[in-house]
C-alpha atoms as an extended CHARMM CRD file, in Angstrom:
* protein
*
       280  EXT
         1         1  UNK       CA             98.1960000000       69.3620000000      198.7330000000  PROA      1               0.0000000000
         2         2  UNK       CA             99.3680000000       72.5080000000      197.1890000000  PROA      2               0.0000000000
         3         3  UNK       CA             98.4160000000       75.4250000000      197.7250000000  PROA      3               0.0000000000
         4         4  UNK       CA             96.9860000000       78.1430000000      195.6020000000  PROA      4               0.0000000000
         5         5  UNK       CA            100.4460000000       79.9550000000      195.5100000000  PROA      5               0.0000000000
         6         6  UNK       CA            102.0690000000       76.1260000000      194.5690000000  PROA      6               0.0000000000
         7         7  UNK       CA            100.4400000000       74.7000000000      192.3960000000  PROA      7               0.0000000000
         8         8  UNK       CA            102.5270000000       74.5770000000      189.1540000000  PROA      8               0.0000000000
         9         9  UNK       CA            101.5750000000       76.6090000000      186.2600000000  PROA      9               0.0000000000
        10        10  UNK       CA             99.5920000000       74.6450000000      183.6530000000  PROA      10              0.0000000000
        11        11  UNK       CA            100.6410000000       75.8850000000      180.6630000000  PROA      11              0.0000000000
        12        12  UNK       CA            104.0400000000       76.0440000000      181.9420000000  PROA      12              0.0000000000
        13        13  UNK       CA            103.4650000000       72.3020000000      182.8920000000  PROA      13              0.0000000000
        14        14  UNK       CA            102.4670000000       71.3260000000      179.3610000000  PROA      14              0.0000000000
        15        15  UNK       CA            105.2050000000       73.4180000000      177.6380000000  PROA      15              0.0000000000
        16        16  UNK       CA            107.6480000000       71.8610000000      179.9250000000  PROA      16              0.0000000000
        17        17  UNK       CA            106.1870000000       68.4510000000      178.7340000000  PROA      17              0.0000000000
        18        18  UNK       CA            106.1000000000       68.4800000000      174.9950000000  PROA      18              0.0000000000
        19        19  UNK       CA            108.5260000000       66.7830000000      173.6340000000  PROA      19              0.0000000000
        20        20  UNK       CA            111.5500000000       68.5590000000      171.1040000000  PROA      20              0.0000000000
        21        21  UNK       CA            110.5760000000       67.9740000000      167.5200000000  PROA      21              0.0000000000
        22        22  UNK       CA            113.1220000000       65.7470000000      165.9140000000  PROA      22              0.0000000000
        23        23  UNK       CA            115.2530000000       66.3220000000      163.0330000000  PROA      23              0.0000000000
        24        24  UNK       CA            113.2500000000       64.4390000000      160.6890000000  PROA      24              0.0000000000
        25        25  UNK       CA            109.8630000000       65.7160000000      162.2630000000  PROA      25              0.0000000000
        26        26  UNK       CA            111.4560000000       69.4840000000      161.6690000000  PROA      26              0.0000000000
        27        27  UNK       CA            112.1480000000       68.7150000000      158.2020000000  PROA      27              0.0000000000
        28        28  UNK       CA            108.9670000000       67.1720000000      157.1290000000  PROA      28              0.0000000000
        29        29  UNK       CA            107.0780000000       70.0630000000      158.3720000000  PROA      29              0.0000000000
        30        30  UNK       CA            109.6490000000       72.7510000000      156.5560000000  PROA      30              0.0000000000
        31        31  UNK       CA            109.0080000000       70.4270000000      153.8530000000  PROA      31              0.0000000000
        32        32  UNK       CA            105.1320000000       70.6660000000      153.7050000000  PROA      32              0.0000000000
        33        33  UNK       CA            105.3930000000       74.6260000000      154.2560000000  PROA      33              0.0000000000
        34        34  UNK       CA            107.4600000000       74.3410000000      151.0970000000  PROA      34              0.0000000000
        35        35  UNK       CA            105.5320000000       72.4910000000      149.2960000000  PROA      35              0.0000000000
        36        36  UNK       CA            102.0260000000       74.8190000000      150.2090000000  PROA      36              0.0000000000
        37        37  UNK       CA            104.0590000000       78.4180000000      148.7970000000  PROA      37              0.0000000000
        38        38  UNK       CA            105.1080000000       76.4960000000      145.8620000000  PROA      38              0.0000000000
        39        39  UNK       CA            101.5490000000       75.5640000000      144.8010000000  PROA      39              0.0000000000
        40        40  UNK       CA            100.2550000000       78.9750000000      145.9690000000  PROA      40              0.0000000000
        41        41  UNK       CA            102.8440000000       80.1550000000      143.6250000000  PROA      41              0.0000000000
        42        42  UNK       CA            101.7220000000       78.0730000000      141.0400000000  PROA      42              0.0000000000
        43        43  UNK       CA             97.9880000000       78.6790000000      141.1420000000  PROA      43              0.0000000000
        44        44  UNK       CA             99.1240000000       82.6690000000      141.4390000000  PROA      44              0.0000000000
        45        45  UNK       CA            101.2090000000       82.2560000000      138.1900000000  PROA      45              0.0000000000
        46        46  UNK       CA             98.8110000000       79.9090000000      136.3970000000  PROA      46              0.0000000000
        47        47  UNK       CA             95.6890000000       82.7980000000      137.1210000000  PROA      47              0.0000000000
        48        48  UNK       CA             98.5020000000       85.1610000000      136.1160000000  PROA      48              0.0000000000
        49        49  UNK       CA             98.7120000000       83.0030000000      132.6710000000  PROA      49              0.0000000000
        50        50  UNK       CA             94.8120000000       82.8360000000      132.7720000000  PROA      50              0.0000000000
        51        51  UNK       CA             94.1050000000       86.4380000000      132.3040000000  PROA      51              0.0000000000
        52        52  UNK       CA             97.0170000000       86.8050000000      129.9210000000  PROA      52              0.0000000000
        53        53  UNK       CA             95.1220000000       84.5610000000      127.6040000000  PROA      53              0.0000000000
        54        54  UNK       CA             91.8700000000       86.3980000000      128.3950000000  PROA      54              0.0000000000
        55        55  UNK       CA             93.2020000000       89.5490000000      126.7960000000  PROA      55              0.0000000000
        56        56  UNK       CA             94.5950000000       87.3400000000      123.7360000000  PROA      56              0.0000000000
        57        57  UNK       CA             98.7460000000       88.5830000000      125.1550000000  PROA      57              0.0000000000
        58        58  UNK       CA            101.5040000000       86.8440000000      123.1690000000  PROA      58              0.0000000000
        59        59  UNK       CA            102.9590000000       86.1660000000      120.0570000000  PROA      59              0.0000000000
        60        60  UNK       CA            100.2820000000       84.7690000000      117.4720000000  PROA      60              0.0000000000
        61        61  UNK       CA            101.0120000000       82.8970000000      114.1230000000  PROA      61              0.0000000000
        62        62  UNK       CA            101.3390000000       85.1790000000      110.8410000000  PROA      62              0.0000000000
        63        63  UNK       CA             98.5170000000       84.5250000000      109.0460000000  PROA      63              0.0000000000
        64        64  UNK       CA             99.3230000000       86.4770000000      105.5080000000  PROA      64              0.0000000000
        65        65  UNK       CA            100.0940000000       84.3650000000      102.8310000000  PROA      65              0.0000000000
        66        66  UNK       CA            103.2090000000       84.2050000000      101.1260000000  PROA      66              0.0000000000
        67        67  UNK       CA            103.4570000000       86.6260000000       98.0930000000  PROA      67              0.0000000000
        68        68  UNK       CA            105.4010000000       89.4140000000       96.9160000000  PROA      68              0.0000000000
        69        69  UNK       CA            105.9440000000       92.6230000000       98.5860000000  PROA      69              0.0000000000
        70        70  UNK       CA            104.8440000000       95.1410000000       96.5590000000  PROA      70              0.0000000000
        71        71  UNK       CA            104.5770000000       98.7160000000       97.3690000000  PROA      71              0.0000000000
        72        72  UNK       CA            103.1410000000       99.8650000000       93.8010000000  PROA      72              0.0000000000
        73        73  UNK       CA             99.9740000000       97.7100000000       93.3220000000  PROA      73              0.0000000000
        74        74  UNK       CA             96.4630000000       98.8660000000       92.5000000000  PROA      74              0.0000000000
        75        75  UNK       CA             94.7010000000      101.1410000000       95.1310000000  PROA      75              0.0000000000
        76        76  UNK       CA             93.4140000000       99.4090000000       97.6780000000  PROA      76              0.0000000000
        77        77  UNK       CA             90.7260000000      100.9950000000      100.3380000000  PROA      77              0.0000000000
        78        78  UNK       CA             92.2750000000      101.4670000000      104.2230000000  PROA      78              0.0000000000
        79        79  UNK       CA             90.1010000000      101.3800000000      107.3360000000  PROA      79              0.0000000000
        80        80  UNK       CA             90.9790000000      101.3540000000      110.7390000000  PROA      80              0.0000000000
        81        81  UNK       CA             88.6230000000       99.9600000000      113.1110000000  PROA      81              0.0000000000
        82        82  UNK       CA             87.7320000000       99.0120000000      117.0650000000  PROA      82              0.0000000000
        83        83  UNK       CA             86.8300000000       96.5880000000      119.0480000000  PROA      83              0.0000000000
        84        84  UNK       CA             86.5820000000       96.0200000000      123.0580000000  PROA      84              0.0000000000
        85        85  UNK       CA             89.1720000000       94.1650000000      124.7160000000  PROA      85              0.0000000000
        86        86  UNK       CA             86.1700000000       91.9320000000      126.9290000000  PROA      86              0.0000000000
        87        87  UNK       CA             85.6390000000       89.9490000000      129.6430000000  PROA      87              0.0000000000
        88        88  UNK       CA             88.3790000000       89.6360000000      132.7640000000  PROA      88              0.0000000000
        89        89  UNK       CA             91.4740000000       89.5940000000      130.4280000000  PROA      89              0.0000000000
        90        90  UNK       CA             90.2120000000       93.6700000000      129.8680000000  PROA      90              0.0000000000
        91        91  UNK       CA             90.1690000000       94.6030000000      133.1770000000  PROA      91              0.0000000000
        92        92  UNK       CA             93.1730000000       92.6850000000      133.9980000000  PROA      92              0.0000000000
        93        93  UNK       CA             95.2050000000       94.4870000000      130.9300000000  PROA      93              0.0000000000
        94        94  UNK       CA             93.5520000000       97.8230000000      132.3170000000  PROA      94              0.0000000000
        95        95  UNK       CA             95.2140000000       97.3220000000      135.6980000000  PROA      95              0.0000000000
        96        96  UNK       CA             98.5410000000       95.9680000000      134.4370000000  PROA      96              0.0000000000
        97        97  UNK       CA             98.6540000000       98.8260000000      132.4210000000  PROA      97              0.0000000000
        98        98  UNK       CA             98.3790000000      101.4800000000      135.1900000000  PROA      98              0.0000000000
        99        99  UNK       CA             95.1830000000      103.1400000000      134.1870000000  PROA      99              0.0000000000
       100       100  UNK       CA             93.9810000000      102.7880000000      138.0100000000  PROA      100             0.0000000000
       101       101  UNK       CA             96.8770000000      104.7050000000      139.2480000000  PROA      101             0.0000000000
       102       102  UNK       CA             96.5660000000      107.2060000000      136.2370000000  PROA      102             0.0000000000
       103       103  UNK       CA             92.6550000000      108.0480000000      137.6200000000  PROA      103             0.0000000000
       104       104  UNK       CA             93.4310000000      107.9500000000      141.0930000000  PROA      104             0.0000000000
       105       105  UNK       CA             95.9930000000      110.5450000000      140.9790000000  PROA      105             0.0000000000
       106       106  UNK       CA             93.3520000000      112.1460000000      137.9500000000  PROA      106             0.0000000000
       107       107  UNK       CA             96.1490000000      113.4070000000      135.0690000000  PROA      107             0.0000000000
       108       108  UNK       CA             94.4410000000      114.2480000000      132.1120000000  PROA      108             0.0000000000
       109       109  UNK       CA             92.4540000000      112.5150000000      130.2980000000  PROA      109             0.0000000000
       110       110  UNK       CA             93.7240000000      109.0620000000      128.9860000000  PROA      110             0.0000000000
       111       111  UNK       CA             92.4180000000      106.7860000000      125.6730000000  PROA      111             0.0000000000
       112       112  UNK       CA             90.5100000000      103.3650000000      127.9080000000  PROA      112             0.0000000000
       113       113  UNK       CA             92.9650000000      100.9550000000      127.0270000000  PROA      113             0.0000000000
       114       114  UNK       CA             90.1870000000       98.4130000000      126.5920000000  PROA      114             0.0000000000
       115       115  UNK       CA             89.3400000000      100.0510000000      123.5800000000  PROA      115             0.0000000000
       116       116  UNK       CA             91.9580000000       98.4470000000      120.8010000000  PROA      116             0.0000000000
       117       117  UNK       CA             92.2500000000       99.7230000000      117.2630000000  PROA      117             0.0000000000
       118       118  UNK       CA             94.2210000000       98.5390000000      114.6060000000  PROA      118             0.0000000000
       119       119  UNK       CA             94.4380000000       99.0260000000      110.8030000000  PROA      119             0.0000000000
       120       120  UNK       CA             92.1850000000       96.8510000000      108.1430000000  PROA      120             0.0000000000
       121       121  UNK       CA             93.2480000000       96.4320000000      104.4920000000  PROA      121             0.0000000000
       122       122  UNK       CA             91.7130000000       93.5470000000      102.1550000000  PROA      122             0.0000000000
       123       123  UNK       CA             91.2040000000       90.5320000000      104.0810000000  PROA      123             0.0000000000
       124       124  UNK       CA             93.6340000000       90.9990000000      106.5360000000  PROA      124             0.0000000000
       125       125  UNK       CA             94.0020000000       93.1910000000      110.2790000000  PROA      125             0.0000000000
       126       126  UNK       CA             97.2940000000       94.5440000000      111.5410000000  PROA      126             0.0000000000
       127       127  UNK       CA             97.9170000000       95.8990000000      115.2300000000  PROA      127             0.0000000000
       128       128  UNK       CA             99.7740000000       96.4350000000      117.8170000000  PROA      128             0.0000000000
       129       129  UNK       CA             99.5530000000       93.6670000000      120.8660000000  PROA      129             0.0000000000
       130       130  UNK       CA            101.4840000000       92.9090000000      123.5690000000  PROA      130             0.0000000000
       131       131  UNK       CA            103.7670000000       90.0200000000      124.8420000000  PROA      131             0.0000000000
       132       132  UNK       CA            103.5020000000       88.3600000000      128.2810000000  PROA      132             0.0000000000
       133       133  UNK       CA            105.6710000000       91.1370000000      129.4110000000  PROA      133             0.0000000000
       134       134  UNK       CA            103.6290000000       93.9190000000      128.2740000000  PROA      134             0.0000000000
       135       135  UNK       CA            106.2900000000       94.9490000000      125.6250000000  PROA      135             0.0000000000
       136       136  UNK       CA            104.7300000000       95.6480000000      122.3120000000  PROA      136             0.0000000000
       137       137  UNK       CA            104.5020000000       93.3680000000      119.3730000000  PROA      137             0.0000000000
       138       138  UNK       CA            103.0620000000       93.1070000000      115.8650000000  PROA      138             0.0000000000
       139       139  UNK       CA            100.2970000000       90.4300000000      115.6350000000  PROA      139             0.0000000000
       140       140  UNK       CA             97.9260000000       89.9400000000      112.0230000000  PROA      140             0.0000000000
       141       141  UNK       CA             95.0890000000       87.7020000000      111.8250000000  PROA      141             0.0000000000
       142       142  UNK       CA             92.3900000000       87.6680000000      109.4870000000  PROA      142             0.0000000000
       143       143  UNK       CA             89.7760000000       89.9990000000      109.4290000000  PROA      143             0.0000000000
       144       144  UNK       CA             86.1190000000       88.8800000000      110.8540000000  PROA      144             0.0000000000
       145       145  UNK       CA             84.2810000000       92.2020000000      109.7040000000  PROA      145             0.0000000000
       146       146  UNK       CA             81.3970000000       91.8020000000      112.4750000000  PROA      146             0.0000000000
       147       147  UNK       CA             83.9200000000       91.8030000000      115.0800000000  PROA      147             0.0000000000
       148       148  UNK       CA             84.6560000000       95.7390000000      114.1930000000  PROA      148             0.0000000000
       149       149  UNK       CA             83.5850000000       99.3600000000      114.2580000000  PROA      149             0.0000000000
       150       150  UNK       CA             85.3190000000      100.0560000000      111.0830000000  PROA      150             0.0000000000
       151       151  UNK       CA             85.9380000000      103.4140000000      109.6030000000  PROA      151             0.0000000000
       152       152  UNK       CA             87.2150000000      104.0790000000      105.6220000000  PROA      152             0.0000000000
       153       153  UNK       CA             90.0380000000      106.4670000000      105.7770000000  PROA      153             0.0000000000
       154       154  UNK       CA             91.8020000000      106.1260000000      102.5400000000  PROA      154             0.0000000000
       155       155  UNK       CA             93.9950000000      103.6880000000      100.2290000000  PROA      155             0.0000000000
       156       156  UNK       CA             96.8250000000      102.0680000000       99.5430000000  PROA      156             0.0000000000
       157       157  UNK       CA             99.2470000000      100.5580000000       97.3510000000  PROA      157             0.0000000000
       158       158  UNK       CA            100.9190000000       97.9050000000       99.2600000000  PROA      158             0.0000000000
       159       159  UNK       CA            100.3790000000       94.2380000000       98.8530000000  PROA      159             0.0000000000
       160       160  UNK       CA             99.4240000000       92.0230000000      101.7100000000  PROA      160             0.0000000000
       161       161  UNK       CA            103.1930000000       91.0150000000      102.7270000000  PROA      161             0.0000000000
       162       162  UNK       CA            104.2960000000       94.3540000000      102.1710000000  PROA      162             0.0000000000
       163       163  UNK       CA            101.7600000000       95.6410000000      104.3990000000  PROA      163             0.0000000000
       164       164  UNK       CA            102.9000000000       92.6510000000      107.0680000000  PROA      164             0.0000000000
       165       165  UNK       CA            106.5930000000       93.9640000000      106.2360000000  PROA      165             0.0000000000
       166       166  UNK       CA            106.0050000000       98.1360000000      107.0240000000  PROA      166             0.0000000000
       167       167  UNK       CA            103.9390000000       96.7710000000      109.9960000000  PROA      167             0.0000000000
       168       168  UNK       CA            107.0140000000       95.1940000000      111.2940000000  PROA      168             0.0000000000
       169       169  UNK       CA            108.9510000000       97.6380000000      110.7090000000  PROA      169             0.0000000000
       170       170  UNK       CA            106.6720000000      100.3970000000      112.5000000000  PROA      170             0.0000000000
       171       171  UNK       CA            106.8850000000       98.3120000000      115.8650000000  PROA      171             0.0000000000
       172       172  UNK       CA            110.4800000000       97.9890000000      115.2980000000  PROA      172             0.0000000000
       173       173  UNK       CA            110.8300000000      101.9390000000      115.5490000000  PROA      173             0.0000000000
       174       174  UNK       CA            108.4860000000      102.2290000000      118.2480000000  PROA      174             0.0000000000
       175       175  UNK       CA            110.0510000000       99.1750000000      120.3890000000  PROA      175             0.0000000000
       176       176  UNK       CA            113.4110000000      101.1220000000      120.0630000000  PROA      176             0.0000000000
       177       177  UNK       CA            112.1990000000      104.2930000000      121.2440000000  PROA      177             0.0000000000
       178       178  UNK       CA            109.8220000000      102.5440000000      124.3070000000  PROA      178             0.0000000000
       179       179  UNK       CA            109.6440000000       98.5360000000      124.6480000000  PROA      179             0.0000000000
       180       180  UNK       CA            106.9500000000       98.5090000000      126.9190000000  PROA      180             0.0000000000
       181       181  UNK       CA            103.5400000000       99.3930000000      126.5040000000  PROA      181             0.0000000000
       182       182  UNK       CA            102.0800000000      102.8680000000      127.0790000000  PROA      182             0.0000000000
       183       183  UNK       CA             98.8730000000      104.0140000000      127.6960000000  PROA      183             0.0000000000
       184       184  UNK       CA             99.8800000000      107.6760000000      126.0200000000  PROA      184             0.0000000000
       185       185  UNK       CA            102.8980000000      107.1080000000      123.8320000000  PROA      185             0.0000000000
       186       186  UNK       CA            103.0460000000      103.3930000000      122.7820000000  PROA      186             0.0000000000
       187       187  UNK       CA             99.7230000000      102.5080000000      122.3570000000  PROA      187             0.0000000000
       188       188  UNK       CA             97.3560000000      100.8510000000      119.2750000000  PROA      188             0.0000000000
       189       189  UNK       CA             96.3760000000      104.2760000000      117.8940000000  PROA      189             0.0000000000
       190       190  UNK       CA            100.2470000000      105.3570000000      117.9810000000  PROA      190             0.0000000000
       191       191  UNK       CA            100.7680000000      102.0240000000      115.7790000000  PROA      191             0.0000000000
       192       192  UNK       CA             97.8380000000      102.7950000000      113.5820000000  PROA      192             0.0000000000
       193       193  UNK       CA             98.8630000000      106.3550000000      112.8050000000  PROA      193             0.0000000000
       194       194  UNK       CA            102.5880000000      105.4930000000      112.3440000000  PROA      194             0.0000000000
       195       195  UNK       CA            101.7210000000      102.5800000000      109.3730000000  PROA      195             0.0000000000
       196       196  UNK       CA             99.2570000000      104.6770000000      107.9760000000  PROA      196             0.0000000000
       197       197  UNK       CA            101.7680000000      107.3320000000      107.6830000000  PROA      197             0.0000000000
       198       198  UNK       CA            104.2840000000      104.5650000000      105.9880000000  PROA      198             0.0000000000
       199       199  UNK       CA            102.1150000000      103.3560000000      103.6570000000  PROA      199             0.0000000000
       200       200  UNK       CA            100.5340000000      106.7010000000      102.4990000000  PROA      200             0.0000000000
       201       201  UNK       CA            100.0070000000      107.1300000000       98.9800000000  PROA      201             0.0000000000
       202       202  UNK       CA            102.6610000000      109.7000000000       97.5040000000  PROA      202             0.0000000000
       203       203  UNK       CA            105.5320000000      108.8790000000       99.9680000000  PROA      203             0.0000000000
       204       204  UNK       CA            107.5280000000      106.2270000000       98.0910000000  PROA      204             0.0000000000
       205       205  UNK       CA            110.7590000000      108.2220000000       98.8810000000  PROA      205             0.0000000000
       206       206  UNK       CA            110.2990000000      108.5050000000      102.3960000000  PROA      206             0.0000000000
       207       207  UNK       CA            109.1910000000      104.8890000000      103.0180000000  PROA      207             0.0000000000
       208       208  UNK       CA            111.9870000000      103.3950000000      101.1950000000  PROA      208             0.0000000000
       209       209  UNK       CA            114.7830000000      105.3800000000      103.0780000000  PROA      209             0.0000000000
       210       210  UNK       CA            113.0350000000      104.2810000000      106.5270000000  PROA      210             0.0000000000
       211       211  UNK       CA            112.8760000000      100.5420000000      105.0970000000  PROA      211             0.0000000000
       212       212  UNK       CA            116.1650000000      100.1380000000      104.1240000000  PROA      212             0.0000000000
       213       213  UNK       CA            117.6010000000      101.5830000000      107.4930000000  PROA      213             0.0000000000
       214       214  UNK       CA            115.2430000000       98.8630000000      109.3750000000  PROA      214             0.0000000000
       215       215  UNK       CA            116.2590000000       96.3380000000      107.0320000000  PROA      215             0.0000000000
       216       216  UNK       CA            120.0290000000       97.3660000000      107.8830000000  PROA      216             0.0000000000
       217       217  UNK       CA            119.5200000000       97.0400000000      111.8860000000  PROA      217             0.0000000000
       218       218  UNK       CA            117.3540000000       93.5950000000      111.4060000000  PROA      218             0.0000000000
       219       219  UNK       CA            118.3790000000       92.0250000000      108.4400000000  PROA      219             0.0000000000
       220       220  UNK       CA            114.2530000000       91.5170000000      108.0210000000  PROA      220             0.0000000000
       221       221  UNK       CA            112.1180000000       92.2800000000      105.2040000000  PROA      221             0.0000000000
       222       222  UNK       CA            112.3470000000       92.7090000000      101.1900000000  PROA      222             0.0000000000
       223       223  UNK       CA            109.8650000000       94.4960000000       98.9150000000  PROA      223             0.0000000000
       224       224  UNK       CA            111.1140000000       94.2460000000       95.1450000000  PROA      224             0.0000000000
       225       225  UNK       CA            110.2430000000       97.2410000000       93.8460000000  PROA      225             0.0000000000
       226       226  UNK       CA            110.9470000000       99.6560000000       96.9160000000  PROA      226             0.0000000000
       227       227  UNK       CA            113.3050000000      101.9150000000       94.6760000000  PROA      227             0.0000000000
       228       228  UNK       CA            111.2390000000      101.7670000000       91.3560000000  PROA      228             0.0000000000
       229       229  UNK       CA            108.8810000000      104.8310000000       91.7530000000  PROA      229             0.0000000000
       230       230  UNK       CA            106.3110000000      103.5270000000       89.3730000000  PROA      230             0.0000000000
       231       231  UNK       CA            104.1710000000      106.7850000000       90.4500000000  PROA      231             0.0000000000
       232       232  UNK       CA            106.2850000000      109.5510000000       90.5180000000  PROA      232             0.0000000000
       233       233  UNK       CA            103.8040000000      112.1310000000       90.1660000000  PROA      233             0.0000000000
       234       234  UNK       CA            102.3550000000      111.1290000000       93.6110000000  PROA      234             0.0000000000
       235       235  UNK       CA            105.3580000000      111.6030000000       94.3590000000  PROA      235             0.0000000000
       236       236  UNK       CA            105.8170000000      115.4180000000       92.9050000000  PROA      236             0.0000000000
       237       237  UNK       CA            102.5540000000      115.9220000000       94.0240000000  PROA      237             0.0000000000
       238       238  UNK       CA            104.2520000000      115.8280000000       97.3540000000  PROA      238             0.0000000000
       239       239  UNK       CA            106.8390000000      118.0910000000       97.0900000000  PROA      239             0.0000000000
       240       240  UNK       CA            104.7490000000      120.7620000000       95.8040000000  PROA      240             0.0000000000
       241       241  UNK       CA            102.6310000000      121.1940000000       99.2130000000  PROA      241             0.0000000000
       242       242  UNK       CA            105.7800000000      120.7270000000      101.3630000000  PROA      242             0.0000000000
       243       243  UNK       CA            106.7890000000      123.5830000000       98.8250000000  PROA      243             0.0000000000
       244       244  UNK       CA            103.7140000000      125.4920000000       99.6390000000  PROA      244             0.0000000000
       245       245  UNK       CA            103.9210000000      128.9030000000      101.1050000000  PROA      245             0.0000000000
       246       246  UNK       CA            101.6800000000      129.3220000000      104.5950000000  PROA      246             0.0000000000
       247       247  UNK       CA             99.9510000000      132.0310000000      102.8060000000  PROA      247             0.0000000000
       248       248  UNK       CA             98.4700000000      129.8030000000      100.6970000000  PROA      248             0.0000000000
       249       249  UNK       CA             96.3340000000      128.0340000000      103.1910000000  PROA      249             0.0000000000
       250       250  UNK       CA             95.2980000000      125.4830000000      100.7200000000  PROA      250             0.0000000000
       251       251  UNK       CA             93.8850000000      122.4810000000      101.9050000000  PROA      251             0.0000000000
       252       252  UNK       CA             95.4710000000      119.2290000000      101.6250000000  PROA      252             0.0000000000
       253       253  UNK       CA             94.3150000000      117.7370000000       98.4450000000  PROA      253             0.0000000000
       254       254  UNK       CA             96.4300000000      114.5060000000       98.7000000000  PROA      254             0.0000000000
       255       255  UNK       CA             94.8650000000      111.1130000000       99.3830000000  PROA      255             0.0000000000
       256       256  UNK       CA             97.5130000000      110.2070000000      102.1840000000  PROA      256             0.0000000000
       257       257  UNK       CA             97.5030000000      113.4540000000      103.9460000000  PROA      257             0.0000000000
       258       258  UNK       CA             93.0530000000      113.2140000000      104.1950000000  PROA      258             0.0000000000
       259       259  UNK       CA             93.6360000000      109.7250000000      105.5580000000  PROA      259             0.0000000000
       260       260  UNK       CA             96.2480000000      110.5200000000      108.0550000000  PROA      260             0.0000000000
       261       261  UNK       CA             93.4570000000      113.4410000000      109.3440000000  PROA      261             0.0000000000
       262       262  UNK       CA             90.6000000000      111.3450000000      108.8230000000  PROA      262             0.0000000000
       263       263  UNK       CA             92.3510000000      108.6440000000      110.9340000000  PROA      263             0.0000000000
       264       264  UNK       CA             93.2770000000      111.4270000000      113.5110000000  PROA      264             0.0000000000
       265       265  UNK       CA             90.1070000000      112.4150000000      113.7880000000  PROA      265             0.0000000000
       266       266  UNK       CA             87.9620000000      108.9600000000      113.4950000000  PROA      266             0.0000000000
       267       267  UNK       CA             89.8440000000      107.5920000000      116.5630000000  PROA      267             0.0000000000
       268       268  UNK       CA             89.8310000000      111.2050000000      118.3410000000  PROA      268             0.0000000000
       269       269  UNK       CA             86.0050000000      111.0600000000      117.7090000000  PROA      269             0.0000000000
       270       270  UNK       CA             85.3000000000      107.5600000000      118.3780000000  PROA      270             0.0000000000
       271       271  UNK       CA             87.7410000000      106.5260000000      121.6090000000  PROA      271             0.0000000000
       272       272  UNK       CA             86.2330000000      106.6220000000      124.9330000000  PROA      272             0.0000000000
       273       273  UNK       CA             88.2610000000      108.8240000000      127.3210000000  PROA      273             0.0000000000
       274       274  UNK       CA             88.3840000000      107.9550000000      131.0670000000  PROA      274             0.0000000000
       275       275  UNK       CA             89.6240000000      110.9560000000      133.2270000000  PROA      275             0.0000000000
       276       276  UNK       CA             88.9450000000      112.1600000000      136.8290000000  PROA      276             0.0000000000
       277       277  UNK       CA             85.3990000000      113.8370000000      135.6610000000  PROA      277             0.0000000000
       278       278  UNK       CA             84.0710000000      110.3150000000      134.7910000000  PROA      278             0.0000000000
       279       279  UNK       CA             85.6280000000      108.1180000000      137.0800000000  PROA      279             0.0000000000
       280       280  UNK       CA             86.3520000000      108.0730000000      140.7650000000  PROA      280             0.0000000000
């Protein structure tokens, strides 16, 4: 018999006892361990895709008809108008776009990027969105009226295609300043206040110089009658404020500048702001 002190050690008994996993065993089990992270990785990528698609991310179809791109039409009325980004695909774009880190470390105060506007003309809405990648695109679709807060802030003269056109051309400057979404600098409003500001009634000049630059760099767009000021008194309307001495302190009487404020101030009004005092 052994004694207490002779016994052999158990578990050194058993160790000693297993046998050595062979090759193939070794493999098999590398191979199953393989097999588990790739379909972790999957489901991870496919919940990834998930919430993309909840918050509507990616490239959409263009939904304005063909036509001409005119930029001297009839006067047509402007809005710009909200609605929430819902359900998990909003608080998944809210944390992909930093606003947790932005409260936490309480900066400012910040527009709730849940909170998406974009600019309605006719039948027809035009915004800024976002690719997979959260770089900023330009996405239309047609306008569903109870789906908005909508706001009138002025007119315009450009044509449905046109509009699509100056909208591409808007995200175009923006995406070579900043690709990538941003909560302060490259966000809907910025879009919404930058094609506003293009197709503002009076600034024919202006707009075609921009155009035909963009159309230089993509080779994208045409509007026929982008040099043929068919209103050149909105034009010299122009000209004279810009020519306006600061003593004057007129108030702007052109249609484009009172939608450019009116915008300004709509979205200033109307955007919920989350900062530290509101949120932990």
């Amino acid at each position: 018999m052994f004694s207490r002190d002779d016994r052999p050690d158990p578990v050194l008994v058993s160790e000693a006892e297993q046998p050595e996993e062979q090759p193939e065993e070794q493999e098999e089990h590398k191979s199953k361990r393989e097999i588990v992270g790739s379909f972790l990785k999957d489901q991870a990528l496919k919940g990834k895709i998930f919430l993309q698609h909840s918050a509507g991310l990616g490239h959409q179809p263009n939904v304005i008809p063909a036509g001409e791109a005119s930029i001297s039409g009839e006067l047509r009325p402007v809005q710009i108008g909200w609605h929430p980004v819902a359900g998990f695909g909003g608080k998944w774009f809210a944390e992909q776009t930093g606003l947790g880190k932005m409260i936490t470390e309480k900066i400012k105060s910040y527009p709730d990027p849940t909170q998406h506007w974009a600019v309605l003309v006719g039948d027809y809405v035009h915004q800024l969105w976002m690719d997979e990648s959260l770089d900023i695109i330009y996405t239309n679709q047609r306008l569903i009226a109870s789906d908005w807060h909508t706001f009138d802030v002025g007119k315009t003269r450009f044509s449905d295609e046109a509009l699509r056109q100056a909208s591409e051309m808007t995200i175009h400057k923006m995406r070579e300043a900043r690709p990538a979404y941003n909560l302060i600098s490259n966000n809907c409003q910025n879009f919404a206040l930058n094609l506003l500001q293009a197709i503002q009634i009076g600034a024919h000049k202006e707009f075609a110089t921009t155009f035909a630059i963009y159309q230089r760099a993509t080779g994208k767009g045409s509007i026929s009658d982008l040099f043929e000021d068919k209103h050149p008194e909105e034009q010299q309307q122009i000209e004279a404020e810009e020519q306006a001495t600061d003593e004057l302190q007129r108030p702007p009487r052109l249609q484009h500048t009172s939608t450019m404020q009116t915008a300004y101030q709509v979205m200033d009004e109307n955007t919920t702001q989350l900062d530290k005092h509101h949120h932990g």
